[in-house]
The first five atom37 places (N, CA, C, CB, O) and aatype in JSON, in Angstrom:
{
  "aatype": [20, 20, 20, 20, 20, 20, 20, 20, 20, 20, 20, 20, 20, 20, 20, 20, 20, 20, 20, 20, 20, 20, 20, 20, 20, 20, 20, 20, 20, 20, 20, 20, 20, 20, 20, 20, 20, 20, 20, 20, 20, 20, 20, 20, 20, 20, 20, 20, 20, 20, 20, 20, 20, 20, 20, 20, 20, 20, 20, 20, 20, 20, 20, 20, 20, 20, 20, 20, 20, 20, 20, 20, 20, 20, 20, 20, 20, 20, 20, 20, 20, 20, 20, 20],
  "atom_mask": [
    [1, 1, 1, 1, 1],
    [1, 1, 1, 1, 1],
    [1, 1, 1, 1, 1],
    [1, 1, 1, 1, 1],
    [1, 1, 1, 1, 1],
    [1, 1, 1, 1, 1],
    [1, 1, 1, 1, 1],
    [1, 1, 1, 1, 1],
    [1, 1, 1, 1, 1],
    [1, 1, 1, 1, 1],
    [1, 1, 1, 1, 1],
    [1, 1, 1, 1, 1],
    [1, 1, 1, 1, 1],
    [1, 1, 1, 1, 1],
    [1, 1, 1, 1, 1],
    [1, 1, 1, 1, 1],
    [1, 1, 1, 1, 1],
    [1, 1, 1, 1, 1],
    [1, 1, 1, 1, 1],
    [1, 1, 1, 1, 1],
    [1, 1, 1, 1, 1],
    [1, 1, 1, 1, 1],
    [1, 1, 1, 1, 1],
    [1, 1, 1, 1, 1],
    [1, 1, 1, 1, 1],
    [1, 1, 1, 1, 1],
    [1, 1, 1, 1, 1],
    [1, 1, 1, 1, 1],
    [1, 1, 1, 1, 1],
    [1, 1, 1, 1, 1],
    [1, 1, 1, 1, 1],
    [1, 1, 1, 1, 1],
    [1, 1, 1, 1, 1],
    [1, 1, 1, 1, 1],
    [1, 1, 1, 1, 1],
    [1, 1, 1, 1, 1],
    [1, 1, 1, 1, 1],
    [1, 1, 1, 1, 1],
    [1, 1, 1, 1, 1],
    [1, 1, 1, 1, 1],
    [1, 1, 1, 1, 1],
    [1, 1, 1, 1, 1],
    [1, 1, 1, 1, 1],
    [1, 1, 1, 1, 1],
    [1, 1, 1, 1, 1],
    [1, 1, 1, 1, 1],
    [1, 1, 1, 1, 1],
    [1, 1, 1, 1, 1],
    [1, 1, 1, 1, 1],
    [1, 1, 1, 1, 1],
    [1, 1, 1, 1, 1],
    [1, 1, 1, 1, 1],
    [1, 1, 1, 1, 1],
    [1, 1, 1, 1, 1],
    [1, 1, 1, 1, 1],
    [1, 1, 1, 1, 1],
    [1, 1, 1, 1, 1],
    [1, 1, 1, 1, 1],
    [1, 1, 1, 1, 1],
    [1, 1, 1, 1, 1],
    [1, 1, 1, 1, 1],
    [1, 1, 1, 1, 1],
    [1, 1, 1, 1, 1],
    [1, 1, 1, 1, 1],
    [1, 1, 1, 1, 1],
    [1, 1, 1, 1, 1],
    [1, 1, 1, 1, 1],
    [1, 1, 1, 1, 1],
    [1, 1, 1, 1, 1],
    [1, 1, 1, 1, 1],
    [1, 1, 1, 1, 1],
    [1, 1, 1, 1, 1],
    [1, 1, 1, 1, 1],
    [1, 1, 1, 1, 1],
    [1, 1, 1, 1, 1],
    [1, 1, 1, 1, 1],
    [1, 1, 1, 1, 1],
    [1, 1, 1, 1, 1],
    [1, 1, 1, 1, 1],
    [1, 1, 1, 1, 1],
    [1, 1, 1, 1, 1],
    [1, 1, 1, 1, 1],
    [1, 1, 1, 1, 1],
    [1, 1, 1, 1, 1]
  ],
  "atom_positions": [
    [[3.39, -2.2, -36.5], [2.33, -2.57, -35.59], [2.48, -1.8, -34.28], [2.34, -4.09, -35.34], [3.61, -1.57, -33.85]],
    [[1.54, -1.44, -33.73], [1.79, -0.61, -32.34], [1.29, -1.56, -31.18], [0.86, 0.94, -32.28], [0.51, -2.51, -31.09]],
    [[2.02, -0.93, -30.44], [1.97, -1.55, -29.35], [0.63, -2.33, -28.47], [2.49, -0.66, -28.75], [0.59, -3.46, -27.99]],
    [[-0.39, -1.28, -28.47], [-1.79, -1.94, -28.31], [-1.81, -2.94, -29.08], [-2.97, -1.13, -28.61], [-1.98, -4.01, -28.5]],
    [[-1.71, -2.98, -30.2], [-2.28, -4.05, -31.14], [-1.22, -5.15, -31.43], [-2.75, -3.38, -32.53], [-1.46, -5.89, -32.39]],
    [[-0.07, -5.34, -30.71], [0.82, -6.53, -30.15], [0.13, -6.78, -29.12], [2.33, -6.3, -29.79], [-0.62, -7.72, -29.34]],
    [[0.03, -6.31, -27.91], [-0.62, -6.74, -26.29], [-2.3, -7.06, -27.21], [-0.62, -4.87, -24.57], [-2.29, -8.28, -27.38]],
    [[-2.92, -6.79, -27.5], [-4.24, -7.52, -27.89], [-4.11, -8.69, -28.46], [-5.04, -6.84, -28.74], [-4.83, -9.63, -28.14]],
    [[-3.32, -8.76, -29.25], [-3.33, -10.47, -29.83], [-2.34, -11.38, -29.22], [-2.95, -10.6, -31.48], [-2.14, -12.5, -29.71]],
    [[-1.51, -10.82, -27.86], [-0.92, -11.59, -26.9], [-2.32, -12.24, -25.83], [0.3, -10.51, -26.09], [-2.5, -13.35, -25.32]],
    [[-3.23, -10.83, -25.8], [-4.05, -11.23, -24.48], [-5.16, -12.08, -25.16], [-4.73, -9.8, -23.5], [-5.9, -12.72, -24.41]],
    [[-5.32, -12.14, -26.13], [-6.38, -12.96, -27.03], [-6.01, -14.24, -26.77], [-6.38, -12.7, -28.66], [-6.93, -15.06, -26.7]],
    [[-4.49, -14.76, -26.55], [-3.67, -15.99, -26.56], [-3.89, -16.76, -25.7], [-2.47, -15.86, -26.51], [-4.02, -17.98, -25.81]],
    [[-3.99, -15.67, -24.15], [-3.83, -16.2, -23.01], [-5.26, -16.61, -22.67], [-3.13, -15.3, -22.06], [-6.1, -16.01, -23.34]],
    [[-5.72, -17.44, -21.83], [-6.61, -18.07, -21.19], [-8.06, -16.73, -20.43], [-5.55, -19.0, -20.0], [-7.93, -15.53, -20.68]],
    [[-8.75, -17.03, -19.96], [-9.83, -16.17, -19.82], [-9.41, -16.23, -18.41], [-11.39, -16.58, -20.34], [-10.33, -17.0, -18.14]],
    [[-8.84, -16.09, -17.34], [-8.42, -16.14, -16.15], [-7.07, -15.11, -16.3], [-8.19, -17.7, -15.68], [-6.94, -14.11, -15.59]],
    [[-6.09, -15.51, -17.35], [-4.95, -14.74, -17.19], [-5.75, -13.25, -17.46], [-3.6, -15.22, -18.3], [-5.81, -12.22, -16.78]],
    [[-6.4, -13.64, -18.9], [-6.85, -12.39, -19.51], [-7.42, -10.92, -18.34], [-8.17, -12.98, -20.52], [-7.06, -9.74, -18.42]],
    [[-8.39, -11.53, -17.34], [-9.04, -11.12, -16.57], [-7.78, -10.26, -16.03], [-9.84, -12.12, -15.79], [-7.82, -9.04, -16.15]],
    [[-6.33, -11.07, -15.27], [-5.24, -10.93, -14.02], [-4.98, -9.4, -15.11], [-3.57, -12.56, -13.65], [-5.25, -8.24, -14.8]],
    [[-4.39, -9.9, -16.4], [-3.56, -8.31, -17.01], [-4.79, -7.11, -17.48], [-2.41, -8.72, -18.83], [-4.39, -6.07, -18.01]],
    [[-6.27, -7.31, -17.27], [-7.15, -6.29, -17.22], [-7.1, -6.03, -15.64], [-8.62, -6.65, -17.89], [-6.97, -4.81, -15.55]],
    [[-7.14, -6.46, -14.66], [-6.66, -6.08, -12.91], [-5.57, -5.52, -13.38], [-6.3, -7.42, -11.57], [-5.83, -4.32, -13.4]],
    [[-4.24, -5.73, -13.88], [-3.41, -5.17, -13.95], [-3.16, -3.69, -14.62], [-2.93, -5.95, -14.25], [-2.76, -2.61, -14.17]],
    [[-3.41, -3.99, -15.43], [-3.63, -2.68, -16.05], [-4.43, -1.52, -15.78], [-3.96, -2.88, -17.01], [-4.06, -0.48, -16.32]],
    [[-5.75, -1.48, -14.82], [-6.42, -0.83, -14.17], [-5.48, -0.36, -12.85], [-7.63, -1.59, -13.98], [-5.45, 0.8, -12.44]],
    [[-4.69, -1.5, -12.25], [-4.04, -0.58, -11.18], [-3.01, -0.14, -11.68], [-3.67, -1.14, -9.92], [-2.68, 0.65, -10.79]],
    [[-2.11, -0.02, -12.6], [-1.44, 1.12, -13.13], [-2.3, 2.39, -13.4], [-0.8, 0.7, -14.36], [-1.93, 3.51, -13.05]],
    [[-3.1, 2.22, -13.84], [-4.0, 3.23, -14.29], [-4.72, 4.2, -13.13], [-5.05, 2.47, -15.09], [-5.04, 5.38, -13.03]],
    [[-4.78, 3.31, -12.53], [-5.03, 4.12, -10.54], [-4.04, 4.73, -9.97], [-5.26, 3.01, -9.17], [-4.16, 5.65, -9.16]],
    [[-2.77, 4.14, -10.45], [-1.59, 5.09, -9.84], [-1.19, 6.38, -10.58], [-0.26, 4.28, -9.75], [-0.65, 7.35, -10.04]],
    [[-1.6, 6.25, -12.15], [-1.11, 7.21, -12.78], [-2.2, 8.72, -12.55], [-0.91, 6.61, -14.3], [-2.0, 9.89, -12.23]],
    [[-3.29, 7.96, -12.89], [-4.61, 9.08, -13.39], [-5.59, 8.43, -12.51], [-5.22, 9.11, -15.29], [-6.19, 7.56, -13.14]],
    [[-5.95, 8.52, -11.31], [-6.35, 8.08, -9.87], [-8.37, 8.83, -9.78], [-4.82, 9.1, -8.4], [-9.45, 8.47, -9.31]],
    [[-7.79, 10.06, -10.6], [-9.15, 10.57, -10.66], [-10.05, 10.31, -11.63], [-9.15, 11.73, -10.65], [-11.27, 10.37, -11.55]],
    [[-9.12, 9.9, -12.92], [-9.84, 9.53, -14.56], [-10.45, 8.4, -13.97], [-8.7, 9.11, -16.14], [-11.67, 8.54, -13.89]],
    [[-9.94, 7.06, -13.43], [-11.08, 6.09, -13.17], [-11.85, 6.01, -12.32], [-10.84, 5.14, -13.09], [-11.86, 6.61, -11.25]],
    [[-12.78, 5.02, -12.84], [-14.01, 5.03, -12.19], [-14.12, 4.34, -10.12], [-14.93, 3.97, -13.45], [-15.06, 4.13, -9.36]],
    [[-13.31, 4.28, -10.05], [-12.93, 2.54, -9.38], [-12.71, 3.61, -8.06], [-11.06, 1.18, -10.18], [-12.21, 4.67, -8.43]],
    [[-12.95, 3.54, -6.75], [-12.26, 4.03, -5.41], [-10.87, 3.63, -4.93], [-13.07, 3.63, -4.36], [-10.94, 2.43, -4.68]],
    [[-9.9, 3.98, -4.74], [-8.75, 4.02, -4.46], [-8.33, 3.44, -3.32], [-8.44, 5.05, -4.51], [-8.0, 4.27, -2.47]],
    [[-8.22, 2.16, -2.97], [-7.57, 1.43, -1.49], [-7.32, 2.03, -0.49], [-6.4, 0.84, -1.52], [-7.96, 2.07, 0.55]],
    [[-6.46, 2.49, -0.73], [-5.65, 3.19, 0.16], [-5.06, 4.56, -0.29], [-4.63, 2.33, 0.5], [-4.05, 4.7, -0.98]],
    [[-6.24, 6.02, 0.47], [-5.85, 7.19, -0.31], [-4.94, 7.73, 0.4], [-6.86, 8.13, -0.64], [-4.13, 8.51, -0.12]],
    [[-4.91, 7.41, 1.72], [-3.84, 7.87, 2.8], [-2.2, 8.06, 2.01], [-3.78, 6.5, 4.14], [-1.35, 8.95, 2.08]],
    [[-2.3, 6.56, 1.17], [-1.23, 6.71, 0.75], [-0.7, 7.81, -0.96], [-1.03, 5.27, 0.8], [0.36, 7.96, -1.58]],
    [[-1.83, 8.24, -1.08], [-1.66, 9.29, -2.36], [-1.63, 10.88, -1.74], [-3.14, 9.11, -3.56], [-1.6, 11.86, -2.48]],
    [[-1.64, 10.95, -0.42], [-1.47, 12.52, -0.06], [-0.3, 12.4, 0.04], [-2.12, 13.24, 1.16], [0.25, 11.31, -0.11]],
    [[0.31, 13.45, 0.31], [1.57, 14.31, 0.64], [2.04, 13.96, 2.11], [1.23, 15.99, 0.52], [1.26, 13.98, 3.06]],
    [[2.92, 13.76, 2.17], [3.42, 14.0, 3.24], [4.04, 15.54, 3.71], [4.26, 13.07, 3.23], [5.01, 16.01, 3.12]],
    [[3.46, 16.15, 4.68], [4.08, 16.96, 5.77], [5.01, 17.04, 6.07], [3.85, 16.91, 6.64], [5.41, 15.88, 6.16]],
    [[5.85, 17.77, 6.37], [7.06, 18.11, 7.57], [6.75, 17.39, 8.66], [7.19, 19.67, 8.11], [7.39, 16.43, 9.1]],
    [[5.43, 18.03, 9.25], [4.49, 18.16, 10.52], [4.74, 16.5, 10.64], [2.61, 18.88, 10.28], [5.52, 16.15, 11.52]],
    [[4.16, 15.56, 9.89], [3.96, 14.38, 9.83], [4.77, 12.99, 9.76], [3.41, 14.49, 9.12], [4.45, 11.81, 9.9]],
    [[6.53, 13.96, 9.34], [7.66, 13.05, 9.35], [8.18, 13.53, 10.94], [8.87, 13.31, 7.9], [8.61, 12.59, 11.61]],
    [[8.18, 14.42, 11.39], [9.15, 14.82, 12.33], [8.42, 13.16, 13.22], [8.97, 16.86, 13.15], [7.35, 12.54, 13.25]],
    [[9.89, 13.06, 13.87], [10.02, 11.97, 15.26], [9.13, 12.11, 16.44], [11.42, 12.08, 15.95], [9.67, 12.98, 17.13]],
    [[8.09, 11.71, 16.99], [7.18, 11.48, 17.94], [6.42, 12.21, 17.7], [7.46, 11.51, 19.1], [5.89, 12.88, 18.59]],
    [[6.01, 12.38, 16.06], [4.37, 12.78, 15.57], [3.6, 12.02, 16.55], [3.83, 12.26, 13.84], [3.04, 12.66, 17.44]],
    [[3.52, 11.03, 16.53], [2.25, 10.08, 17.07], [2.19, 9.94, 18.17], [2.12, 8.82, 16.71], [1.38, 9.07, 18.52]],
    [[2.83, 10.53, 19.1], [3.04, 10.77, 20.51], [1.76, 10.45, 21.06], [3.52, 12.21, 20.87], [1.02, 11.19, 20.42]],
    [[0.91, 9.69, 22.0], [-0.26, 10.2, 22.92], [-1.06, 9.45, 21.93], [-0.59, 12.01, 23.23], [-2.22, 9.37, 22.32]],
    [[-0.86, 8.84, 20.71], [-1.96, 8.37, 19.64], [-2.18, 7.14, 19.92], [-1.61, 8.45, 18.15], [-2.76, 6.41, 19.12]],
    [[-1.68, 6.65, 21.32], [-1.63, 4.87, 21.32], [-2.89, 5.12, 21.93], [-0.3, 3.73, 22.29], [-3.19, 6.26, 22.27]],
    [[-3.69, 4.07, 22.09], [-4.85, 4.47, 23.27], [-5.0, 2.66, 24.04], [-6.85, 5.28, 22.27], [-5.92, 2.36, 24.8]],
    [[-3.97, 1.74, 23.64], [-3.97, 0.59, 24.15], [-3.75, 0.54, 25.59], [-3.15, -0.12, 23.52], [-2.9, 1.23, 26.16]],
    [[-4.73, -0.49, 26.32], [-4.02, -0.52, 27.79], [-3.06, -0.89, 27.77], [-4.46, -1.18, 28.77], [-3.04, -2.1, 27.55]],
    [[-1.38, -0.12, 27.99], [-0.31, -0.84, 28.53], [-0.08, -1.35, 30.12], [0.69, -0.05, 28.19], [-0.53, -0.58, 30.97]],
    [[0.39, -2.22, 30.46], [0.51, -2.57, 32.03], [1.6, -1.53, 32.52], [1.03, -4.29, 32.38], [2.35, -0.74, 31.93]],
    [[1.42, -1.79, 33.54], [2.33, -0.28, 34.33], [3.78, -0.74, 34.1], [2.05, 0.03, 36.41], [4.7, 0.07, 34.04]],
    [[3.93, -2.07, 33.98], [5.73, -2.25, 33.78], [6.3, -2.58, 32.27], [6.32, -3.69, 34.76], [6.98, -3.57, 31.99]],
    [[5.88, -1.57, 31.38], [5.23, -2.23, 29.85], [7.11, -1.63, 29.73], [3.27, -1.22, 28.56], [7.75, -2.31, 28.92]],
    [[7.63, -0.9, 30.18], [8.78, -0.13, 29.57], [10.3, -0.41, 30.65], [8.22, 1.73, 29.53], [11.39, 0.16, 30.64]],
    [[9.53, -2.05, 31.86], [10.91, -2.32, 32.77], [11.63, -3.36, 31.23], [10.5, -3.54, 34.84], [11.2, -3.55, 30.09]],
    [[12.8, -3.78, 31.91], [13.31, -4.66, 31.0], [12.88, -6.13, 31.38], [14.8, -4.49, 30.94], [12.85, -6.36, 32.59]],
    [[12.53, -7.19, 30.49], [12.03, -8.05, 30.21], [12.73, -9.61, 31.15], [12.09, -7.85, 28.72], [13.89, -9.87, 30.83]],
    [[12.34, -10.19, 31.81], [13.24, -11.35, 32.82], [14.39, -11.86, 31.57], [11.98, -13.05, 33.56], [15.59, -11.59, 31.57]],
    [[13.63, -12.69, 30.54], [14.37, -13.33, 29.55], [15.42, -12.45, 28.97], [13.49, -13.82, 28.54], [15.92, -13.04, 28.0]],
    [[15.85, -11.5, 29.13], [16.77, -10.42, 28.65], [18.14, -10.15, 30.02], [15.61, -8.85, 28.37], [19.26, -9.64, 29.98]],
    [[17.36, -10.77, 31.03], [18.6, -10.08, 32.26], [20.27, -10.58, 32.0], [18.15, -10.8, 34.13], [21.37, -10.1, 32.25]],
    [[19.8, -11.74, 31.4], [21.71, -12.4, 31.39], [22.54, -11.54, 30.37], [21.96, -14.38, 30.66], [23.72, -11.68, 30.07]],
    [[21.53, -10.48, 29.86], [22.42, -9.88, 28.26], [22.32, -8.53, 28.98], [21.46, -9.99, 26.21], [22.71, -7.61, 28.25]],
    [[21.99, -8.2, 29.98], [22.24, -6.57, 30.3], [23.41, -6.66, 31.29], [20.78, -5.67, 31.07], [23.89, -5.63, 31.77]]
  ]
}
């Protein structure tokens, strides 16, 4: 017996809810392997490129914050003075 045709008469077993969870499942294996064969858009593609050199080195992201920090965002903190 091959393998498909063990997992089909396991998933036949299970309930119409599980059944549904190991067809989700099996589609996102199938997104990780062969990403372009399915039909489906990819979550998160950021995470299927390559990483760079450019992009690991230490203070890539330099200048990328754009949050207001307060001007004393980098003194040390009151609740911290008895430990310095």
């Amino acid at each position: 017996m091959k393998i498909s045709e063990i997992a089909s008469e396991k998933i036949d077993k299970l309930p119409l809810e599980k059944q549904q969870e190991v067809l989700d499942f099996i589609e996102f294996i199938q997104s990780k392997i062969e990403p372009e064969k399915i039909g489906k858009p990819i979550l998160f593609p950021e995470t299927t490129q390559e990483i760079t050199t450019q992009e690991k080195l230490a203070g890539s992201m330099k200048g990328t914050f754009i949050l207001p920090l307060s001007e004393d965002f980098d003194e040390p903190l009151e609740e911290f003075e008895g430990y310095m």
